[in-house]
Residue frames as qw, qx, qy, qz and C-alpha x, y, z in Angstrom:
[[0.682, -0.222, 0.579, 0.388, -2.19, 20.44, -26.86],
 [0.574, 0.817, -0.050, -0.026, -1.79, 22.69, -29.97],
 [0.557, 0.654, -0.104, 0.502, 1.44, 23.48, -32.01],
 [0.083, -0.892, 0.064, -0.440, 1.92, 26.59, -30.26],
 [0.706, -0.579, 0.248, -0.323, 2.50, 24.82, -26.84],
 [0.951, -0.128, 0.264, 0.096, 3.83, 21.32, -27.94],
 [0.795, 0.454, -0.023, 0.400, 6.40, 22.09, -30.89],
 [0.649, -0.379, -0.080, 0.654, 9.57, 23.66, -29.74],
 [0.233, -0.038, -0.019, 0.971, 9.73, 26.58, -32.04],
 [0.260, -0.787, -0.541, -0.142, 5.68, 27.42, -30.64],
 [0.116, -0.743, -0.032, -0.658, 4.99, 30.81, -29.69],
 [0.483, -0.635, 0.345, -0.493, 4.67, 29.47, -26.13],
 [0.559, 0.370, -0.720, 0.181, 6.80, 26.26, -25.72],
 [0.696, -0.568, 0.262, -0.353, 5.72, 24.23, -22.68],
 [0.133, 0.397, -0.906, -0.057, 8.45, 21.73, -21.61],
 [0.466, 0.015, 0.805, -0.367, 7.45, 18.42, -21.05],
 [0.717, 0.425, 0.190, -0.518, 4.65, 18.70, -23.73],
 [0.651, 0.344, -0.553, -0.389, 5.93, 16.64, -26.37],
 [0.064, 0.363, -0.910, 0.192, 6.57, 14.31, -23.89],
 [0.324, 0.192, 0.754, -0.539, 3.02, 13.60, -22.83],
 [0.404, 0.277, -0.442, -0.752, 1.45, 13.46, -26.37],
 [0.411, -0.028, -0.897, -0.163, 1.70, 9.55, -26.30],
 [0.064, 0.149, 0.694, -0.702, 0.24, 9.56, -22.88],
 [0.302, 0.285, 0.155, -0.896, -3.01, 11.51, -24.05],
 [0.518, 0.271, -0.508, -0.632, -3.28, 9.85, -27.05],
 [0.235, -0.004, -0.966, 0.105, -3.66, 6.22, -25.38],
 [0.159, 0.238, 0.674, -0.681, -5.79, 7.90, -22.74],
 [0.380, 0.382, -0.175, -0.824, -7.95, 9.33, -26.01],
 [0.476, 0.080, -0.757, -0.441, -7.86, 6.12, -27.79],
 [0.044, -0.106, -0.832, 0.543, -9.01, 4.26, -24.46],
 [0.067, 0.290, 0.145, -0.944, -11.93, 6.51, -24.48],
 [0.509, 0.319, -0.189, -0.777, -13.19, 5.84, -27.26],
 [0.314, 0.017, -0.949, -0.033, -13.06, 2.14, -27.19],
 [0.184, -0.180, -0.896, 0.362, -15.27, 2.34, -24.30],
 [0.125, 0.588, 0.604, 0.524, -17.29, 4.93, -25.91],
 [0.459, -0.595, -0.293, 0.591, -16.51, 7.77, -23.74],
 [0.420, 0.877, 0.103, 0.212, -16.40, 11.25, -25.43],
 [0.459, -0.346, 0.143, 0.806, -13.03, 13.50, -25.88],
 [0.300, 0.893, 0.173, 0.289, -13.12, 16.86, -26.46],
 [0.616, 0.030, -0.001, 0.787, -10.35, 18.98, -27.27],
 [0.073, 0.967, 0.244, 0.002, -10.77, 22.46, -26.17],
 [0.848, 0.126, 0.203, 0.473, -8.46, 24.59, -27.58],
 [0.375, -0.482, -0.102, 0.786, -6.91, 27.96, -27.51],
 [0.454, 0.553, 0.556, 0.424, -8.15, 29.96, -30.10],
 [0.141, -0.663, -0.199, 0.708, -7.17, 34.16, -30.07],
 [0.405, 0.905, 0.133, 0.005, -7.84, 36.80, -32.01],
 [0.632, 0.420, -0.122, 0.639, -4.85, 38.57, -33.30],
 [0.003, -0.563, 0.302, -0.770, -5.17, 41.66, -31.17],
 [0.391, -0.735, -0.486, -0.266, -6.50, 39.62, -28.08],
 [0.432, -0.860, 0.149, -0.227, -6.26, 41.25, -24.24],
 [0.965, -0.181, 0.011, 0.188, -4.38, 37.63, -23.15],
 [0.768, 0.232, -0.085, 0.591, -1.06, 38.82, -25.25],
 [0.150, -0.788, 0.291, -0.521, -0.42, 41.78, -22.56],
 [0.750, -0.512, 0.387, -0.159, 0.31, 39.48, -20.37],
 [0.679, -0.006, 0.668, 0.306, 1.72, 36.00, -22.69],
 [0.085, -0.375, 0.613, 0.690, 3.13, 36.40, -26.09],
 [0.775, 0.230, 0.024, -0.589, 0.85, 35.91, -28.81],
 [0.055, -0.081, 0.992, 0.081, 0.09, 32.27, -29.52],
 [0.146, 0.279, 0.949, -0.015, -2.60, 30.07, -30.64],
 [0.275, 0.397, -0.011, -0.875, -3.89, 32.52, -33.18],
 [0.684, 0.395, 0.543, -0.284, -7.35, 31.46, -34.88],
 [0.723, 0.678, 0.091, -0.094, -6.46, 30.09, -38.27],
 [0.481, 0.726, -0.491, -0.018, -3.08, 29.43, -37.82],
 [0.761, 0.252, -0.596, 0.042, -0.69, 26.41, -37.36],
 [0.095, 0.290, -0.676, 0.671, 0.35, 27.22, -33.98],
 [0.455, -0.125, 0.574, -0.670, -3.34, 26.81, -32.86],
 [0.732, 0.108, -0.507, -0.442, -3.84, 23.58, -34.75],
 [0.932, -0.325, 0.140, -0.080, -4.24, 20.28, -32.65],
 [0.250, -0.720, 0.645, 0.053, -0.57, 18.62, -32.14],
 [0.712, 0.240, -0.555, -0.356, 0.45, 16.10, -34.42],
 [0.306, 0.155, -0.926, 0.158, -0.27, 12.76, -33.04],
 [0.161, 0.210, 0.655, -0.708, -3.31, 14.12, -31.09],
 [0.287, -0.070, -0.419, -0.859, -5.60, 14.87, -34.49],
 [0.676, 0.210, 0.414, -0.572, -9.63, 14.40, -33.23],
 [0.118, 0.121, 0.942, 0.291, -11.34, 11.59, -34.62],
 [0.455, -0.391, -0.557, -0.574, -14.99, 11.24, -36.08],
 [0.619, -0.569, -0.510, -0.179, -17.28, 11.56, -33.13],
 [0.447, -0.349, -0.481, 0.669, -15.03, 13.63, -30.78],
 [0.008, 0.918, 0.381, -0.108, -15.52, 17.31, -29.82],
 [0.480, -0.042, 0.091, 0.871, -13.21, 20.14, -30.62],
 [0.207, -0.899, -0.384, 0.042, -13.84, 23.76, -28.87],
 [0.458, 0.325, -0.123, 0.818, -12.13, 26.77, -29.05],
 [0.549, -0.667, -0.321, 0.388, -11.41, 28.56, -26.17],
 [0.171, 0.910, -0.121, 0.357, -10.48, 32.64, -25.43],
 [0.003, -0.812, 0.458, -0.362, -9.39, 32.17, -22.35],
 [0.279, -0.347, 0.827, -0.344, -8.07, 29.83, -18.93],
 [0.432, 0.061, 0.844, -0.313, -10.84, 27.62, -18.17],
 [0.088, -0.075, -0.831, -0.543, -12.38, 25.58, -20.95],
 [0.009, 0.711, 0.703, -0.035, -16.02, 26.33, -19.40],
 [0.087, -0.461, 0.057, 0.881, -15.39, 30.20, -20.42],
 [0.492, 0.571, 0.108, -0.648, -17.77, 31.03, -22.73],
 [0.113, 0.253, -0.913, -0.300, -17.65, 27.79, -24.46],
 [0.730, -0.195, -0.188, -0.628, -20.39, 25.35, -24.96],
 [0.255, 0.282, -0.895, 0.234, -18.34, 22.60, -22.70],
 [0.301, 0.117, 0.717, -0.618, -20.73, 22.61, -19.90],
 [0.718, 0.190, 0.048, -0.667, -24.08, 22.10, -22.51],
 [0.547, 0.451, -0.678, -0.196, -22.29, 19.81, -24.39],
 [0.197, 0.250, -0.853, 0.412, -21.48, 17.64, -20.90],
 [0.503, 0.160, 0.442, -0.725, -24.83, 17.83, -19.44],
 [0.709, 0.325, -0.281, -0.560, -26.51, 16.73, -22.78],
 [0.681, 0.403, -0.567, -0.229, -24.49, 13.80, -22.52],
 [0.559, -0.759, -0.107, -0.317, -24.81, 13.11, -18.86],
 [0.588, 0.428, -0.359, 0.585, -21.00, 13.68, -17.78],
 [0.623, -0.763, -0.099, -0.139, -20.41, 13.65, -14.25],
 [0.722, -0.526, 0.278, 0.355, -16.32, 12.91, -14.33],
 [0.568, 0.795, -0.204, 0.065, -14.29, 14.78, -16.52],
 [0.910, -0.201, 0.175, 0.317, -11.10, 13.34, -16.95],
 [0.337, 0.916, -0.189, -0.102, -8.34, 16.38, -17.85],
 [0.759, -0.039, 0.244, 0.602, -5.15, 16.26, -19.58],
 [0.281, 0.864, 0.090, 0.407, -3.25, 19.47, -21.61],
 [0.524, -0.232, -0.271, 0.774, -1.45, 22.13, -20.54],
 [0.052, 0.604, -0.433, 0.667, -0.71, 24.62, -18.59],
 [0.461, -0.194, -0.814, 0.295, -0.89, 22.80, -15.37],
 [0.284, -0.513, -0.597, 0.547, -1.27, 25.71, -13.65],
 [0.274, 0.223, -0.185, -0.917, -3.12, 28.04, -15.80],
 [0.412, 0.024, -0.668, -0.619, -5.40, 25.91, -18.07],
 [0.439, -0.123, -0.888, 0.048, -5.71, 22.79, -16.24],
 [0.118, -0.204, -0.623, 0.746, -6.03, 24.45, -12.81],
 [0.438, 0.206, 0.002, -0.875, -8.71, 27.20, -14.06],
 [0.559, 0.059, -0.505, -0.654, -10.67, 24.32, -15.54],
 [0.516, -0.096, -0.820, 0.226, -10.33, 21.69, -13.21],
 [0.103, -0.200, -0.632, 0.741, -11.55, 24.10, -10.59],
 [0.428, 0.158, -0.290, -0.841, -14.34, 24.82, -12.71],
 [0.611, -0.120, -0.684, -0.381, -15.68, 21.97, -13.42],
 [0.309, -0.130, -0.678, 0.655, -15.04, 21.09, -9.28],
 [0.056, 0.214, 0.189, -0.957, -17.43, 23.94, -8.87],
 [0.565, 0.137, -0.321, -0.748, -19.89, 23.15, -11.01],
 [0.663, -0.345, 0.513, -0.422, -19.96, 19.71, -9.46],
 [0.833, 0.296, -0.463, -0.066, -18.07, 17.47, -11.58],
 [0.657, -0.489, 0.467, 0.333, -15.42, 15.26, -10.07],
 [0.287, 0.909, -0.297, -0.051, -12.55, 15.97, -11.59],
 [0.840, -0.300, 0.324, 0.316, -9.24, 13.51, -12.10],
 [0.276, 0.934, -0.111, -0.196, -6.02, 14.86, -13.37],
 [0.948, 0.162, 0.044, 0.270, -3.63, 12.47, -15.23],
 [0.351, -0.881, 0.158, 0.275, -0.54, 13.46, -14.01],
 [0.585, -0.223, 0.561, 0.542, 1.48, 11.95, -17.16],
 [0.394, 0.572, 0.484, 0.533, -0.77, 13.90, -19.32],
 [0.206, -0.970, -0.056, 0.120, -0.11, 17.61, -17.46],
 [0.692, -0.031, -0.125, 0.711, 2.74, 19.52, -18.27],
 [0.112, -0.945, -0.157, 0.265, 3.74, 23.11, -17.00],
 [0.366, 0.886, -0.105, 0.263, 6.18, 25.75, -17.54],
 [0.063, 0.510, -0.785, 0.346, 8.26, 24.69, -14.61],
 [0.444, -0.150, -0.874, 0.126, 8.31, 21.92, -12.38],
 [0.029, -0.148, -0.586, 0.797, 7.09, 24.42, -8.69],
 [0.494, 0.036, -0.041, -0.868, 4.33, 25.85, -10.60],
 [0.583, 0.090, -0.682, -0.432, 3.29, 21.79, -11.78],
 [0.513, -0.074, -0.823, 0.234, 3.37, 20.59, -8.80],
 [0.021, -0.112, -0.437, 0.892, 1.54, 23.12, -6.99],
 [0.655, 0.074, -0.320, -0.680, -1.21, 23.53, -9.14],
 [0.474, -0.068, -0.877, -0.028, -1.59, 19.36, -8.53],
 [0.279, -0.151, -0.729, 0.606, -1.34, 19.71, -4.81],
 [0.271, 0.199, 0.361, -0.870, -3.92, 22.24, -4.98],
 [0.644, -0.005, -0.409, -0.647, -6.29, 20.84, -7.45],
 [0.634, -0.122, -0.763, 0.026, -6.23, 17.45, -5.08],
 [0.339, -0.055, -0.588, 0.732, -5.70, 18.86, -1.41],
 [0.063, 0.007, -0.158, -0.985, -7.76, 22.08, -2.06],
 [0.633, 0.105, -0.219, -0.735, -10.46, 21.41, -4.19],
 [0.736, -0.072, 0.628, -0.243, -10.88, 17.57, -3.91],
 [0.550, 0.651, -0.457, -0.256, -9.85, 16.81, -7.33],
 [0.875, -0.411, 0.224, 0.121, -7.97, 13.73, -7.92],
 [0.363, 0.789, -0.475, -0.140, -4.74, 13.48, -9.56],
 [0.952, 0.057, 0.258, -0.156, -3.59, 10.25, -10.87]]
């Protein structure tokens, strides 16, 4: 839930996403009431990486486009990871970080439904988390791809989606 993604003139514009900001943020503040961590893992490319053969560049390190989305800004005591690619356990420290703190149900929101979310949600599925996906805090690039990606992160993999 950067810039890049949520603000309309972002590099990669995901509908829906401003729409699910509040959504996240309740789910975030929730969280922390009940002393649950939230970490934000977050796109972060070089300028020249592989990714933009494929997707326009976006969510370059050190600029505005890969800053957290206003209304979403981390608080004291959350986490905030930067990510190269799909899944947020890619050479990140997500998985030490989740272990250390003995995390057994990761609760996702963000986007790409069916890029991010999916590649992480089936990660973490794999690595033996259970895995619920808030379905007012997902948004894709269309609606077929969002709803596929669901159906397979729940049907599929055993995910839930909520």
């Amino acid at each position: 839930m950067i810039n890049d993604f949520v603000e309309e003139a972002g590099a990669l514009s995901v509908p829906g996403a401003k729409e699910i900001v509040s959504s996240i943020a309740e789910l975030a503040r929730e969280a922390r009431e009940i002393g649950a961590p939230v970490i934000y893992i977050n796109d972060s490319h070089d300028p020249d990486d592989a990714e933009f053969e494929t997707w326009a560049p976006h969510a370059i390190a050190g600029t505005e486009g890969a800053e957290v989305a206003q209304g979403l800004e981390p608080q004291n005591g959350d986490y905030v990871l930067a990510k190269k690619r799909f899944s947020a356990f890619f050479e990140t420290e997500l998985e030490e970080i989740l272990r250390r703190l003995g995390v057994e149900h990761l609760i996702i929101t963000g986007t790409v439904t069916n890029i991010c979310i999916f590649a992480t949600a089936l990660d973490a599925i794999i690595r033996g988390y259970s895995v619920t996906v808030i379905e007012e805090g997902v948004a894709a690039l269309d609606e077929e791809d969002h709803r596929f990606a669901l159906k397979q992160i729940e049907q599929v993999f055993g995910g839930e989606v909520v």
